[in-house]
Short mmCIF file of the C-alpha atoms (twelve columns), coordinates in Angstrom:
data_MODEL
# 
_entry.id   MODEL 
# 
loop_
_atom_site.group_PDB 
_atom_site.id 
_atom_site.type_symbol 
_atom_site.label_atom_id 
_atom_site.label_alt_id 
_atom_site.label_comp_id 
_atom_site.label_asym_id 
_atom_site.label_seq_id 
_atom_site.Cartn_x 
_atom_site.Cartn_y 
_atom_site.Cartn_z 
_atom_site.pdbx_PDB_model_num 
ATOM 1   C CA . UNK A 1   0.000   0.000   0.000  1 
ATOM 2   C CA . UNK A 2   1.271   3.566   -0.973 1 
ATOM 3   C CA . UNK A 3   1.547   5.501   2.246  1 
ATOM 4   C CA . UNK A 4   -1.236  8.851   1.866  1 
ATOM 5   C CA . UNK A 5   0.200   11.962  3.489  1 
ATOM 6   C CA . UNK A 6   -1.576  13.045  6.618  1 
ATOM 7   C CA . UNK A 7   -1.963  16.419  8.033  1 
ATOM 8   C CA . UNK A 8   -0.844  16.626  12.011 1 
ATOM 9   C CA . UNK A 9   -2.054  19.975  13.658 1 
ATOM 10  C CA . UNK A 10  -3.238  21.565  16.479 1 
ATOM 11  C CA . UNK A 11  -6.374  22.223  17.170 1 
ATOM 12  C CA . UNK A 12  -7.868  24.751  19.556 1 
ATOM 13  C CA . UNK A 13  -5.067  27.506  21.868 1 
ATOM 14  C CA . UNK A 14  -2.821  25.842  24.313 1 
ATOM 15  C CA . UNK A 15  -1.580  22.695  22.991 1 
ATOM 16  C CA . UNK A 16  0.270   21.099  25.921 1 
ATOM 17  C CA . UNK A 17  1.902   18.149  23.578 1 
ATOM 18  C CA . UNK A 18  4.728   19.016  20.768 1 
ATOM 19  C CA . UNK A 19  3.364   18.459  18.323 1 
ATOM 20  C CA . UNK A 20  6.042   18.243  16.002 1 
ATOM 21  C CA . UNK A 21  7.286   15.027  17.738 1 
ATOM 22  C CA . UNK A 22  4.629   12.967  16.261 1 
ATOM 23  C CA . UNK A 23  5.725   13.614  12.913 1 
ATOM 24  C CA . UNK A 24  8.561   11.156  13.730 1 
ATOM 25  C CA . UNK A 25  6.451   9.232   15.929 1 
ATOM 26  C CA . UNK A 26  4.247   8.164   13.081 1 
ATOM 27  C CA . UNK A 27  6.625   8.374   10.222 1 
ATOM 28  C CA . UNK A 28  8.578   5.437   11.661 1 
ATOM 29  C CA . UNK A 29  5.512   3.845   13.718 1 
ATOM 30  C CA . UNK A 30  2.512   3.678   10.869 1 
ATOM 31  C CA . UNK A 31  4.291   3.942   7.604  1 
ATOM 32  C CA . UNK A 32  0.588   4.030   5.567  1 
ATOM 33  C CA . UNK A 33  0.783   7.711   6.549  1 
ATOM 34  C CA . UNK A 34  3.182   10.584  5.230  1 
ATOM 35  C CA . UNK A 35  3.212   13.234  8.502  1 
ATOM 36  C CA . UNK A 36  3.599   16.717  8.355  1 
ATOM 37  C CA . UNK A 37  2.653   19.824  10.634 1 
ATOM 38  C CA . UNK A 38  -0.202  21.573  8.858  1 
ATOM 39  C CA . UNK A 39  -1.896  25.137  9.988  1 
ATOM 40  C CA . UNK A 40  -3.292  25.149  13.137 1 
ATOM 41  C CA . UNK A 41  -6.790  25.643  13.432 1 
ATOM 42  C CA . UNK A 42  -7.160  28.062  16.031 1 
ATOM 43  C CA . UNK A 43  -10.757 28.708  17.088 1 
ATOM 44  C CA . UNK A 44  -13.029 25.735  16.492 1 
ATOM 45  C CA . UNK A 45  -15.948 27.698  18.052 1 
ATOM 46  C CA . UNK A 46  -18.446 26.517  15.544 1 
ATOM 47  C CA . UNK A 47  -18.591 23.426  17.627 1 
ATOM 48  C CA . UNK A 48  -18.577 24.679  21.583 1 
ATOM 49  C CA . UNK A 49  -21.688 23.508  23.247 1 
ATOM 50  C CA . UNK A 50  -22.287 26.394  25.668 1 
ATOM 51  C CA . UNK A 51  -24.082 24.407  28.040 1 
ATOM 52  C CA . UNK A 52  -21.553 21.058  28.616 1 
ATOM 53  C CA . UNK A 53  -18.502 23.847  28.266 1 
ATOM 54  C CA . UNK A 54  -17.066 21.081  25.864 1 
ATOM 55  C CA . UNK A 55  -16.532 20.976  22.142 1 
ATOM 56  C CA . UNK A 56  -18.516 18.151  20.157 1 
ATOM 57  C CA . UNK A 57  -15.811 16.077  18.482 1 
ATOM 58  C CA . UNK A 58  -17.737 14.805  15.378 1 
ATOM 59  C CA . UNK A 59  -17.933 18.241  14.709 1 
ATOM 60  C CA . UNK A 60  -14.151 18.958  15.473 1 
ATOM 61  C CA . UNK A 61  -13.888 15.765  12.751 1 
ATOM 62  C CA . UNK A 62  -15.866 17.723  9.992  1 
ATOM 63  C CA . UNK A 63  -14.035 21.252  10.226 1 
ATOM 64  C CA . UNK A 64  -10.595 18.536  10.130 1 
ATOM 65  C CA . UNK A 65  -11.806 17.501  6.535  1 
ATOM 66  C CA . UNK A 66  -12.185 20.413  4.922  1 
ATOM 67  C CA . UNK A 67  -9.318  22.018  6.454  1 
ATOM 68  C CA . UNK A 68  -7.033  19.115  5.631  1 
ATOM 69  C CA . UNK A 69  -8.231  18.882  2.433  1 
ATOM 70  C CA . UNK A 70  -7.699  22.673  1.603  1 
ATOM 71  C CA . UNK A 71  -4.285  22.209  2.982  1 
ATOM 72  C CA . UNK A 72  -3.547  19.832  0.028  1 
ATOM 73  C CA . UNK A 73  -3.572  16.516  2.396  1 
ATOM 74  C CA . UNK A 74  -5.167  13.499  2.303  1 
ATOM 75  C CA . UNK A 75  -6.145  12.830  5.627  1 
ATOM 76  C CA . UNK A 76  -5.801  14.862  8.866  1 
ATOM 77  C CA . UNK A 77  -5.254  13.957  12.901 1 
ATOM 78  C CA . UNK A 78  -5.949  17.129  14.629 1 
ATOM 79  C CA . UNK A 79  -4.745  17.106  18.534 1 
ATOM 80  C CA . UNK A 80  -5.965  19.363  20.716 1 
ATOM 81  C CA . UNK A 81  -6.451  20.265  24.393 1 
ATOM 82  C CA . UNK A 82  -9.994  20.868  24.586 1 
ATOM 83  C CA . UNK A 83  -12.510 19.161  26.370 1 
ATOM 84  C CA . UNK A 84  -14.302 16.813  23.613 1 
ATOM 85  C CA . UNK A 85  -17.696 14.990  23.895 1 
ATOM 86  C CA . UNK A 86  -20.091 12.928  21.866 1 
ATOM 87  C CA . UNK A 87  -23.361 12.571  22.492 1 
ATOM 88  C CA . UNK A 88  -23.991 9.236   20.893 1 
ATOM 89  C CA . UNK A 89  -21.139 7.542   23.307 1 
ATOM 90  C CA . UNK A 90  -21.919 5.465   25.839 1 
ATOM 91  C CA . UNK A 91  -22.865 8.463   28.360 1 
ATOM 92  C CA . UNK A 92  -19.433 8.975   29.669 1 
ATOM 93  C CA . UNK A 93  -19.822 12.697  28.773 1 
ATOM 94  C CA . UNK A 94  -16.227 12.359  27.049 1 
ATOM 95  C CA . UNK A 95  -14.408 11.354  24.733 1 
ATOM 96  C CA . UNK A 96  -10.580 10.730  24.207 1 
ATOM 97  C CA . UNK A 97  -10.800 11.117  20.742 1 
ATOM 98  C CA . UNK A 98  -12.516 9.994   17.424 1 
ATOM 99  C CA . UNK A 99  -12.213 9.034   14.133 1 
ATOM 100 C CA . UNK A 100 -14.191 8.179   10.932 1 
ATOM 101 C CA . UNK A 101 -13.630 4.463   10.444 1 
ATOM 102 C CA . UNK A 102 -12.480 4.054   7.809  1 
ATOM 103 C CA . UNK A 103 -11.605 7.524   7.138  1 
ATOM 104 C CA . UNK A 104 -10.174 10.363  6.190  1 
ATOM 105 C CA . UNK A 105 -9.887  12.676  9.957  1 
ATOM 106 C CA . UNK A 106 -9.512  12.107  13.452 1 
ATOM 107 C CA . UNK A 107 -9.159  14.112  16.769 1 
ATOM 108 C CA . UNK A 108 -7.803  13.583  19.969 1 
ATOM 109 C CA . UNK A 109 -7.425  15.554  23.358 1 
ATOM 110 C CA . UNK A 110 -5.143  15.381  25.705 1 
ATOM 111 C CA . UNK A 111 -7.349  17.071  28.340 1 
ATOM 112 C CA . UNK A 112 -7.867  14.119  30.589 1 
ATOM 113 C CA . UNK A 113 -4.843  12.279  29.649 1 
ATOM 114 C CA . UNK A 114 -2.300  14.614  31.475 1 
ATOM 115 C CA . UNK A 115 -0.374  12.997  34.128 1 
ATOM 116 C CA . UNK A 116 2.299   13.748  37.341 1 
ATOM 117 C CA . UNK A 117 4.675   13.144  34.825 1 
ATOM 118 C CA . UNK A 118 5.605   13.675  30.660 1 
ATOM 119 C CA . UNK A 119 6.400   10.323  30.211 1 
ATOM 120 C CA . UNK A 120 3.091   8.622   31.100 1 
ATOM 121 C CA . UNK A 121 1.422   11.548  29.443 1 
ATOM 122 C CA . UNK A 122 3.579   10.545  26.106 1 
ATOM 123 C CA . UNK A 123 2.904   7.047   26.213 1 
ATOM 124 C CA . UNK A 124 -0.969  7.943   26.663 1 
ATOM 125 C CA . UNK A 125 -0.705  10.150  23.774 1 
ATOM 126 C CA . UNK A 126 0.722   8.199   21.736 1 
ATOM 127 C CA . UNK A 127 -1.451  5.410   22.209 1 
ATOM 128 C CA . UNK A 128 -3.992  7.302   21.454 1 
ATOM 129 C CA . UNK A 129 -2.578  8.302   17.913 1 
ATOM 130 C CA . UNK A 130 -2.151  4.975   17.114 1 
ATOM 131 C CA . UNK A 131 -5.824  3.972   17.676 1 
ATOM 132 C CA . UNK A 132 -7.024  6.590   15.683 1 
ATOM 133 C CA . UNK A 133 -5.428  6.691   13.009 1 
ATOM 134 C CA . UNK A 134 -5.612  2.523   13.246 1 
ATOM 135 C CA . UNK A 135 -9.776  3.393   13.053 1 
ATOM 136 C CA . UNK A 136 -8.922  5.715   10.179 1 
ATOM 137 C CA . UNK A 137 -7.566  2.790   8.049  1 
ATOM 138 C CA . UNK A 138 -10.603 0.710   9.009  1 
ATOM 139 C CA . UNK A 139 -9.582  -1.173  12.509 1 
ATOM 140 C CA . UNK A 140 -12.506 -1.467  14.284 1 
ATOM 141 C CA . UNK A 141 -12.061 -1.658  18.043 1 
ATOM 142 C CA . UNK A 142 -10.793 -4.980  19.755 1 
ATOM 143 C CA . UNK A 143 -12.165 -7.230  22.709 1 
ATOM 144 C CA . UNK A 144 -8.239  -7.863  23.893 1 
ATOM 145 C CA . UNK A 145 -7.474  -5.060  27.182 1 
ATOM 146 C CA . UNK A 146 -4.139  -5.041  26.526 1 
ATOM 147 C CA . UNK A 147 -4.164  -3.649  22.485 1 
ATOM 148 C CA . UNK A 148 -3.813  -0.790  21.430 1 
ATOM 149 C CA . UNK A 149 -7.547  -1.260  19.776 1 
ATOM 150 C CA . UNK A 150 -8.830  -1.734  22.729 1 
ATOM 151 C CA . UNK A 151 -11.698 0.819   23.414 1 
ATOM 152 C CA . UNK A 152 -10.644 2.901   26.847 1 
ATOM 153 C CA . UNK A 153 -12.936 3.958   29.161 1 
ATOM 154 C CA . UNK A 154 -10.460 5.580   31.547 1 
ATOM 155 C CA . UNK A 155 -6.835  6.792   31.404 1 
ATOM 156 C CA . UNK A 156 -6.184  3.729   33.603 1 
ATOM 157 C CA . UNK A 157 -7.761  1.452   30.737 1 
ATOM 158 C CA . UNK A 158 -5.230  3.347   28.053 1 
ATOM 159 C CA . UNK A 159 -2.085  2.772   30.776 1 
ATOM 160 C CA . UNK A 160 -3.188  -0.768  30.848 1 
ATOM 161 C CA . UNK A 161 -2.518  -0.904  26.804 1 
ATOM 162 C CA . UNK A 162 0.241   -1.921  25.402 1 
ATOM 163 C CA . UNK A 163 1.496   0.407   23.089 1 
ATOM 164 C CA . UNK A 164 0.708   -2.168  19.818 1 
ATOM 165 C CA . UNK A 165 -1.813  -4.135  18.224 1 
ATOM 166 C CA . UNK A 166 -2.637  -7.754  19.466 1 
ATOM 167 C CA . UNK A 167 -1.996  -10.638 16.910 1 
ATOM 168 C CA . UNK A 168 -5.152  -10.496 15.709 1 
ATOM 169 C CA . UNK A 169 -5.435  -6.922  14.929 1 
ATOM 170 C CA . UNK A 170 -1.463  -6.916  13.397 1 
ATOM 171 C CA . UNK A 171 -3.493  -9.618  11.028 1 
ATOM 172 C CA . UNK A 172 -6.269  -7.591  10.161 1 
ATOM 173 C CA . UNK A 173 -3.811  -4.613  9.373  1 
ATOM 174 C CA . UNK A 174 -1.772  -7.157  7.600  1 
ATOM 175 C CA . UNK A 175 1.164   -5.844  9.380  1 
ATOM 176 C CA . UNK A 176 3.816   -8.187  10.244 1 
ATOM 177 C CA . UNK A 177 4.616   -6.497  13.452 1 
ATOM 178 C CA . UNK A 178 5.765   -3.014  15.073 1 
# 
């Protein structure tokens, strides 16, 4: 498979990750995507709901589209540290992030995944990059606590991860291992 490039930017003011780490991160970790840092977009106000003081992320998603798109890419992960929702999940009142499955935009925030320390807060990031952009190529989410594919409830479910796909999901990737 030809690798598609993939627009990495921040979404929202206050980004508490660098960004331009995961431009590396997934250039040598998920080789179907090309990485770069695109414009930032910086007020997603069209989808604040005033009343949960959190941003709907589906909405996020749709901005993500066109703006990648405009931006010449063929797929974008925005990352942001905004408080993001979705009303048609489970009633946890958050989300960690979303994609389209399959794909062509995702989001994620980091605003419950800070830690006491940058390293945990990495690894949870990063975790969290992989499963999205794993939904944006089509991976649906897996049964198996400990994969990366593994739909988290908590930030203690997504430290419980490992950091990679199960066997089964490394099959239905057709990778033959990270």
């Amino acid at each position: 498979m030809t690798s598609e490039t993939l627009a990495l930017l921040q979404v929202g003011p206050g980004l508490n990750y660098p960004l331009h780490e995961l431009v590396t991160y997934v250039s040598e970790r998920m080789p179907d995507f090309q990485p770069a840092l695109a414009p930032s977009i910086t007020n997603p106000g069209e989808a604040f709901d005033s009343r949960r003081k959190q941003y709907h992320s589906t909405r996020i998603i749709v901005i993500l589209e066109n703006h990648a798109s405009l931006s010449g890419f063929e797929r974008g992960l925005g990352l942001t540290s905004l408080d993001l929702y979705n009303p048609g999940r489970d009633g946890r009142g958050y989300v960690f992030g979303e994609s389209r499955c399959p794909g062509s935009s995702g989001i994620i925030s980091t605003f419950r995944l800070t830690s006491s320390g940058p390293t945990l807060f990495g690894s949870r990031v990063r975790k969290e990059v992989v499963h999205e952009l794993s939904h944006m190529l089509g991976l649906k989410h897996c049964d198996r606590p400990q994969c990366v594919m593994h739909q988290s409830e908590t930030v203690s479910d997504i430290d419980a991860k490992m950091d990679d796909y199960c066997d089964g999901c490394r099959l239905t990737l057709g990778k033959s291992g990270s």
